[in-house]
N, C-alpha and C positions, 0 to 999 in steps of 0.2 A: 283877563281872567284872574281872579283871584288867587293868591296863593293859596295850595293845600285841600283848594274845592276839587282838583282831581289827582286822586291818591293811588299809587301801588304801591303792593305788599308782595313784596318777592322772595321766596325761600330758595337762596343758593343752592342749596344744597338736593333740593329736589332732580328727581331721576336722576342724569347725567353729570348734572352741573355745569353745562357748557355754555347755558343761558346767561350766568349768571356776567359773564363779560361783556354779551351784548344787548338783551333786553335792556338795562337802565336807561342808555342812552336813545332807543328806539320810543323807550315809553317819555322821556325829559322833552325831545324833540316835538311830542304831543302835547306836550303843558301839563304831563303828570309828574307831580312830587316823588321821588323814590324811597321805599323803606324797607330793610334789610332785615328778614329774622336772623338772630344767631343761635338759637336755640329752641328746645321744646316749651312750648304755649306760649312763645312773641308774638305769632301770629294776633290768636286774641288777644293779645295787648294792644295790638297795633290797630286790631278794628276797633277795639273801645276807643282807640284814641281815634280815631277817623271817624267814631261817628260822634264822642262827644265835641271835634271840631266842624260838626255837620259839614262831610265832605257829601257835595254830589254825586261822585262819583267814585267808587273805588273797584281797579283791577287787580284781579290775584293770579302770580304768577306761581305757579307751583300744582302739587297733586291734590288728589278730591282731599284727603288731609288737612293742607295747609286750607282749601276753601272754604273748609268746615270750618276751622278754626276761626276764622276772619269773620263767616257769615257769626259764628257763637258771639265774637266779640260785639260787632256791631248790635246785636238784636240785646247783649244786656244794654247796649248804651241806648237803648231804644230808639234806634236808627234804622233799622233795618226795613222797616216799610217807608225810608223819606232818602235810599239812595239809590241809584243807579248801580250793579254789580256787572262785572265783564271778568272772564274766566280765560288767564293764558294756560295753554296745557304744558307744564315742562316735568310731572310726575310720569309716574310707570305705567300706568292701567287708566287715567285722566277719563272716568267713563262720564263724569259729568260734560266734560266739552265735546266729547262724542254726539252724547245726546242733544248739544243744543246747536250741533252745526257749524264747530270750531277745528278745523282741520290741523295744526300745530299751530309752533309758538308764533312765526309770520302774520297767520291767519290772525290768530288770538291777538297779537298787537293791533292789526287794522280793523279787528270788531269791537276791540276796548273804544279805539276813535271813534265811529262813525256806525256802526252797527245798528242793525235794527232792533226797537227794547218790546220785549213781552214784559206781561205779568204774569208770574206762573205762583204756584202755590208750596206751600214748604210744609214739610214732615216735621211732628214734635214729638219729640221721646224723651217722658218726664223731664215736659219743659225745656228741653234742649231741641235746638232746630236740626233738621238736615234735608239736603238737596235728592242724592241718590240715591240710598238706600239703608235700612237699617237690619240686619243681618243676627243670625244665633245660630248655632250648629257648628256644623261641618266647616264653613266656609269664612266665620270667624275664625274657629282652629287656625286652618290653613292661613289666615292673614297673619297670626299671630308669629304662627313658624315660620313664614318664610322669609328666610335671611336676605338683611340688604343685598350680597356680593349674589346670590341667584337671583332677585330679582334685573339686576343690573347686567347682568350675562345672557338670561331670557324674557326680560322683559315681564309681558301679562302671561307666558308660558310658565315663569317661577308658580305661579300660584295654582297652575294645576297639576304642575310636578308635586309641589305639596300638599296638594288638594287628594294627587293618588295614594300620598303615604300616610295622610291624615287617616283615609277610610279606613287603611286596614285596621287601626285604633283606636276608634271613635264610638262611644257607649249611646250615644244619642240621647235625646232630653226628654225626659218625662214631661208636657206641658199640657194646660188645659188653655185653649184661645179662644176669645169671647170678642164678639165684633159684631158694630151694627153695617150690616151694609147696604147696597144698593138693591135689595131684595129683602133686607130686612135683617135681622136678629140670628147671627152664625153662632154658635160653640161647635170645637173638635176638643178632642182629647185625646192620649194617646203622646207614643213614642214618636221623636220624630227624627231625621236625620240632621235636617236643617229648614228655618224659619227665614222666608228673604222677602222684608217687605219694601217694596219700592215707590217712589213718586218719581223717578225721573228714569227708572227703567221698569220694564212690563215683563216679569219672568214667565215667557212661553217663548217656546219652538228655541229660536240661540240668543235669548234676550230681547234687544230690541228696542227701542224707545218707548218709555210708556207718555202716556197724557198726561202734562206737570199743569195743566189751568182745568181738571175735570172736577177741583177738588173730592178725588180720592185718590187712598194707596192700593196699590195692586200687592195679592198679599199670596204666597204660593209658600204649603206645606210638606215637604216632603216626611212620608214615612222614614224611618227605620226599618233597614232591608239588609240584605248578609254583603260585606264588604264587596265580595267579588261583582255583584247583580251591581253596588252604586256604581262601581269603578268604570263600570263598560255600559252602563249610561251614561255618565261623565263623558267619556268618550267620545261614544257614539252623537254628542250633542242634544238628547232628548233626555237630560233628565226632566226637566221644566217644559216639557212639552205639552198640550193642552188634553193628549189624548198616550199619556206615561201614567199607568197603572202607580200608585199611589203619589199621586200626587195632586193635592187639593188644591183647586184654584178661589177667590173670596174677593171682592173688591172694596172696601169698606172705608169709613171716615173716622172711627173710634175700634179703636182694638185695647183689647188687654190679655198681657201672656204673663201667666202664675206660672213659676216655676215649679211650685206643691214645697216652698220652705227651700231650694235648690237654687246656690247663686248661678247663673248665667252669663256667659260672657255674649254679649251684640259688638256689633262694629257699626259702628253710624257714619255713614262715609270714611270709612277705614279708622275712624277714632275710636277708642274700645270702652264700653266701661261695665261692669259688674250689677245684676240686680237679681233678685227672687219674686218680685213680680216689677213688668214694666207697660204704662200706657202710654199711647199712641194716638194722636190725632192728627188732624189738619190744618194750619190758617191759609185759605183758599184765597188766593190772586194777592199774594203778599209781598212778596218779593218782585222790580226789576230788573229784568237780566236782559243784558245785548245777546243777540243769537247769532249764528251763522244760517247763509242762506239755505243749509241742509236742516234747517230747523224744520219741525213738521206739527204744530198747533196741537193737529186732533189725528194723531196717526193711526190706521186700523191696526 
């Protein structure tokens, strides 16, 4: 095998960090190359370099973060529809290897080998790709606030300990959203609490896997409602439920959300960045990814 044709991109430092002493040698033993981020945005350095050495294959060890980063890199090097991509989960919340059938980092070593590969489709938010989700409200906030040492104490529980102290402070987003969908031609307008648009999760009932080869995003708007009413939604698990009084559900291939002159924070697989208006599309069956055998095509 050639050298460098299979590549991982491992962030020590992700979740725990307890990986970081023994995935290298699990993944060398496979005939993959190892590459160490030491800081913020290696990652995409590291997939530009992985794909302008057209590697076949490249594994990412770390959270939907560091995968983002990797997938961003590869896709300016204009690689990202000519490799193979495999997802170890060693972050905090890993909701992309959830969704594709990756049980932890074991698992994740032996689906990088040997795995079975779809083509699934990727989310672009002006021009930047992502896998799970690209998010504005409330639930940005909360990613924003939640400090490393509570994430690392409770885990995906940090984010809704923050999530309950966000609401009670949270002015909500004046937005107007404009989308063609699979019924045709939506606008809302209005306040909202939070905007969570997904391709690799379906925001109803407690999430869930959404369809990533339907080329669309499942797009779920929550109102602006009085702190206490989000909180114990939150809760109770039905905010995003299909049948939670405001809350719009839309499944669409083109979206555009105007802030009305109002910068916005989104989180595109937990990577943040600022806009006043941002669009949204699709490149359908774009990407390969190894899945796990909990992977489910066309999930209801």
């Amino acid at each position: 095998m050639q050298i460098g044709s299979r590549r991982c991109i491992l962030n020590p430092v992700s979740g725990d960090g307890e990986h970081a002493d023994y995935v290298p040698r699990l993944m060398e033993a496979r005939g993959f190359e190892v590459f160490e981020t030491e800081g913020e945005g290696d990652a995409v350095e590291l997939g530009r370099e992985a794909g302008r050495a057209e590697a076949s294959e490249v594994a990412v060890c770390g959270g939907d973060g560091t995968v983002n980063e990797v997938v961003r890199g590869l896709d300016d090097a204009d690689h990202l529809d000519s490799v193979t991509l495999s997802v170890i989960p060693a972050g905090t919340a890993n909701l992309l290897a959830g969704n594709i059938g990756i049980r932890d980092i074991e698992h994740g070593v032996e689906i990088a080998d040997t795995g079975e590969t779809r083509t699934v489709d990727v989310g672009i938010a002006d021009d930047e790709p992502f896998l799970v989700s690209c998010i504005a409200g409330l639930p940005a906030d909360a990613s924003v606030s939640t400090p490393s040492d509570l994430k690392e104490r409770f885990g995906t529980m940090a984010f809704l300990i923050t999530g309950t102290q966000e609401a009670f402070r949270f002015d909500g987003l004046d937005l107007t959203i404009e989308a063609i969908g699979e019924d045709g031609p939506f606008t809302w307008s209005g306040e909202a609490a939070c905007l969570l648009v997904g391709n690799a999760r379906k925001f109803v009932g407690e999430g869930g896997q959404g369809n990533m080869e339907d080329g669309l995003l499942d797009v779920a708007i929550v109102e602006q409602m009085p702190a206490g009413n989000l909180v114990a939604e939150a809760i109770g698990q039905r905010l995003l439920a299909l049948d939670t009084d405001g809350v719009t559900h839309v499944r669409a291939d083109e979206i555009t959300v105007d802030g009305h002159g109002e910068a916005i924070t989104f989180s595109r697989d937990g990577e943040l960045s600022t806009h006043e208006t941002l669009s949204l599309s699709v490149r359908e069956r774009a990407l390969t990814l190894r899945v796990g055998a909990g992977y489910e095509p066309t999930p209801e």
